[in-house]
N, C-alpha and C positions, 0 to 999 in steps of 0.2 A: 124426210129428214127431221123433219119438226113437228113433233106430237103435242105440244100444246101451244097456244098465244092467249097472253092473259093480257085486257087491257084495261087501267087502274083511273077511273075517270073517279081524280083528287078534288071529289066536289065541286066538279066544274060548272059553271053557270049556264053554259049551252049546253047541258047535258049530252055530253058525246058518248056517255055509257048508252043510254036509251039509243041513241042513233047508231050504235056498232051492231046490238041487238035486235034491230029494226031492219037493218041494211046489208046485214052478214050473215049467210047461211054456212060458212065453215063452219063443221062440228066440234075443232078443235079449239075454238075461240070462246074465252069464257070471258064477265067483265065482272072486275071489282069496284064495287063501290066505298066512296069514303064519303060518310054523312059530312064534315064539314074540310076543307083546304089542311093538308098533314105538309106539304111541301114536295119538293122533290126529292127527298131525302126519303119520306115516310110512303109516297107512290112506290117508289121502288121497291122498300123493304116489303111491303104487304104482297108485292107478285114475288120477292124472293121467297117468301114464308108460305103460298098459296103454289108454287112449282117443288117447296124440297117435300110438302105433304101430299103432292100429288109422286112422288118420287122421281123428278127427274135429275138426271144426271150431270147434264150441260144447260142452265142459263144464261140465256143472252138477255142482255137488254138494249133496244132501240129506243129512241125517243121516237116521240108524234108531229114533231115538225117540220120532216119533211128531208132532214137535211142527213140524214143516214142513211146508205146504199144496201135495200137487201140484200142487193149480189154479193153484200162483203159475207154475208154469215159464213158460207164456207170457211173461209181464210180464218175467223175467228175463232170458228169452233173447230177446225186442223191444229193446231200447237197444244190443245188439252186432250184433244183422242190420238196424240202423238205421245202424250204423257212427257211434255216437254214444259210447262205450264202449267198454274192454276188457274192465273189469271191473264187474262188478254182484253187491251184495250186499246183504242184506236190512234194514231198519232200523224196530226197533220200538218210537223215540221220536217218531217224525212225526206220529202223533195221539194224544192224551192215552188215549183209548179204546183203543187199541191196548194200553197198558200194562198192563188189567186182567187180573188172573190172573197177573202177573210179582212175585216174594216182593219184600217191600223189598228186603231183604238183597242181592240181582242188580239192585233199579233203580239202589243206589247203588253199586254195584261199577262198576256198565257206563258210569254216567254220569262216573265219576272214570279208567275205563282210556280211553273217549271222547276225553277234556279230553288226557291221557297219550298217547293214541295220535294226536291231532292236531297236537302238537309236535314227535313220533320221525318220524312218517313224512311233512307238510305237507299231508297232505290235509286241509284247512282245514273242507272241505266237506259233511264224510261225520260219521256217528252209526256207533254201536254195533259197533265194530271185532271184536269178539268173535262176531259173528252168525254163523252156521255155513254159511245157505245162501245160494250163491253160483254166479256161473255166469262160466265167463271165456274171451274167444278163445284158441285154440291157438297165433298166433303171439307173443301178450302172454305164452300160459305157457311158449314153447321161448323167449324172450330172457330168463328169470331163471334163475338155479343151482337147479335144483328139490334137491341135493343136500347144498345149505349150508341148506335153509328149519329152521326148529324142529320136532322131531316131536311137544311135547308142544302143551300146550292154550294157548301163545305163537303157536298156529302162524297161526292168522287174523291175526293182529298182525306177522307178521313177513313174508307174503306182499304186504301192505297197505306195508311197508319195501320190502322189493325190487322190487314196482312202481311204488314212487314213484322209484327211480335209473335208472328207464330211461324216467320220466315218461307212464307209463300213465294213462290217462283211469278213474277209477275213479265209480258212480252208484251210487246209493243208491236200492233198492224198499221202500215202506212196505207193510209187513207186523203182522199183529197175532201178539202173546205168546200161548204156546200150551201149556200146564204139563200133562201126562198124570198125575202124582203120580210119574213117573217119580225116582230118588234121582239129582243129582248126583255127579258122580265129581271135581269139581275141586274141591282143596283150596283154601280161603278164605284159609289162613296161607300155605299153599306160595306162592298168588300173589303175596299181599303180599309176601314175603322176595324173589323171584326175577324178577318183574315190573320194578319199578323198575333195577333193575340193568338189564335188557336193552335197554328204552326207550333209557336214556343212550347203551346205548354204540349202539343204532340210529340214534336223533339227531346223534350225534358221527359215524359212517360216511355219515348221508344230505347232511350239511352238506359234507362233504370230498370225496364224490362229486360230487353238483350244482353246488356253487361254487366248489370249486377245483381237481378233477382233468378234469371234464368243459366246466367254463366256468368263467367270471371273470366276474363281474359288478360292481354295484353295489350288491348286496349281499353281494359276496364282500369287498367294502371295507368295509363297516358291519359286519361282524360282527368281521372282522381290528382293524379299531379300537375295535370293543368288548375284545375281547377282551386288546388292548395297554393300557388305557386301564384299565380296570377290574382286570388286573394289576397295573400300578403299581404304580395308586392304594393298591389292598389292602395290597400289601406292603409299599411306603412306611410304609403308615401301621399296620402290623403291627409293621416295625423300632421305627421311632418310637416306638412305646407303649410296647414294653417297653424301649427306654434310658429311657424319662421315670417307668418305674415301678422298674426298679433304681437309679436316680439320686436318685429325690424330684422331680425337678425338671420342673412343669408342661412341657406341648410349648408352642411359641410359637404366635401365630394364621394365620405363614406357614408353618410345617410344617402345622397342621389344612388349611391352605385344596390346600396341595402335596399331603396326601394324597386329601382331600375333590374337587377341581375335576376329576382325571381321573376317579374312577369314575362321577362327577355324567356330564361328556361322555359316558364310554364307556356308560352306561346308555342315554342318548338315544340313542346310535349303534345300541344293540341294539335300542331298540325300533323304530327304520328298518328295523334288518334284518327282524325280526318283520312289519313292514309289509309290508316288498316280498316275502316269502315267502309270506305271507297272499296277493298278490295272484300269484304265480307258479304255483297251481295248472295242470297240467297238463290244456289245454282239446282238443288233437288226438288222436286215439287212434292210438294206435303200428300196429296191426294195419295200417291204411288207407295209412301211411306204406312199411311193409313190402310191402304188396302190388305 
């Protein structure tokens, strides 16, 4: 079932490429090297870019630590040779049971980048965007810029971005949490500072892609007159406030209503847009399109 395993030893220090090659007589097993640390972002991309030249069809990717169940690959790589899928990754909020052995400190990280990664990228439908193991058709991974993706530990979140602008069919496999005692390496502050920031400006790119440079919809109007409306309004009634606080002199109840009535609409108008996004999930899988 599996004709090749490339495994990307990202300038490790205990050189685990030499000990795969030392230790491994499968034929199938090739190892990449990277002269110095590219991240988890840039590990990846070099075996995506070293499987679509070897031409395969389905990549999966495992991590090395232990905490990913071979016996899933079936299940993974079933919903993309069902042409149901392009992309499938692993989700280990779908049974309560699933969670045991996951520290708080990751149920509520994962559950809040979740909620965060459901608004940057529209995948409305999908859990735990951060989940590592994943498997994706080859023609879903040559129509994204594998060279613009993030190389640090953004990188699942950002791939999950880029497939939502070219409206990739993405499914979710319920998998159970899997803790070795292994130490994580992502920093808990680094994410908070760095994460939020990225989101926005993914959100602000996948909104401008999908409804105004690729289509125009009906919700490329709900959002435009959110966004007019809700402008205003704000500013309106930002001038306002401060003439009525340098002056003394109360606003009238037709400046409140002048600055109040647009952002009132423009809000309604945004939650339409929220509506119709929620329901725009992408249901065809690109692969099947392309062939």
């Amino acid at each position: 079932m599996v004709d090749w395993v490339y495994v990307v030893d990202d300038g490790c220090p205990d050189r685990s490429g030499e000990y795969v090659e030392k230790s491994c007589c499968d034929a199938r097993v090739r190892v990449i090297y990277h002269q110095r640390n590219q991240g988890v972002g840039g590990a990846v991309i070099s075996g995506y870019q070293q499987a679509i030249a070897d031409g395969a069809t389905i990549i999966l990717k495992i991590d090395g630590d232990g905490q990913m169940d071979p016996a899933l690959i079936p299940k993974f790589v079933s919903p993309i040779r069902q042409g149901i899928a392009d992309y499938v990754k692993g989700n280990r909020f779908f049974e309560l049971e699933h969670l045991q052995g996951m520290p708080a400190i990751r149920l509520l990280g994962n559950a809040a980048l979740s909620f965060a990664n459901k608004i940057a990228t529209g995948y409305w439908d999908i859990m735990d965007p951060t989940n590592g193991y994943t498997a994706i058709h080859a023609q879903a991974l040559q129509s994204i810029p594998l060279h613009k993706l993030d190389r640090g530990y953004f990188f699942e979140s950002d791939i999950l971005f880029r497939l939502s602008t070219v409206r990739a069919v993405v499914y979710d496999v319920p998998m159970r949490s899997k803790y070795t005692g292994a130490t994580s390496h992502l920093n808990i502050c680094k994410v908070i500072w760095e994460f939020p920031g990225k989101y926005l400006n993914r959100l602000a790119k996948r909104i401008f892609y999908n409804y105004y440079l690729r289509d125009f919809n009906i919700g490329s109007l709900e959002f435009l007159v959110a966004i007019l409306f809700i402008g205003f309004g704000g500013v309106y009634g930002i001038f306002h406030w401060y003439l009525s606080f340098q002056r003394g002199i109360p606003a009238t109840s037709g400046t409140v209503m002048a600055a109040a009535l647009p952002v009132i609409l423009g809000f309604q108008s945004l939650l339409a847009a929220i509506h119709y996004d929620v329901a725009n999930v992408p249901r065809i899988p690109i692969h099947r399109l392309l062939m």
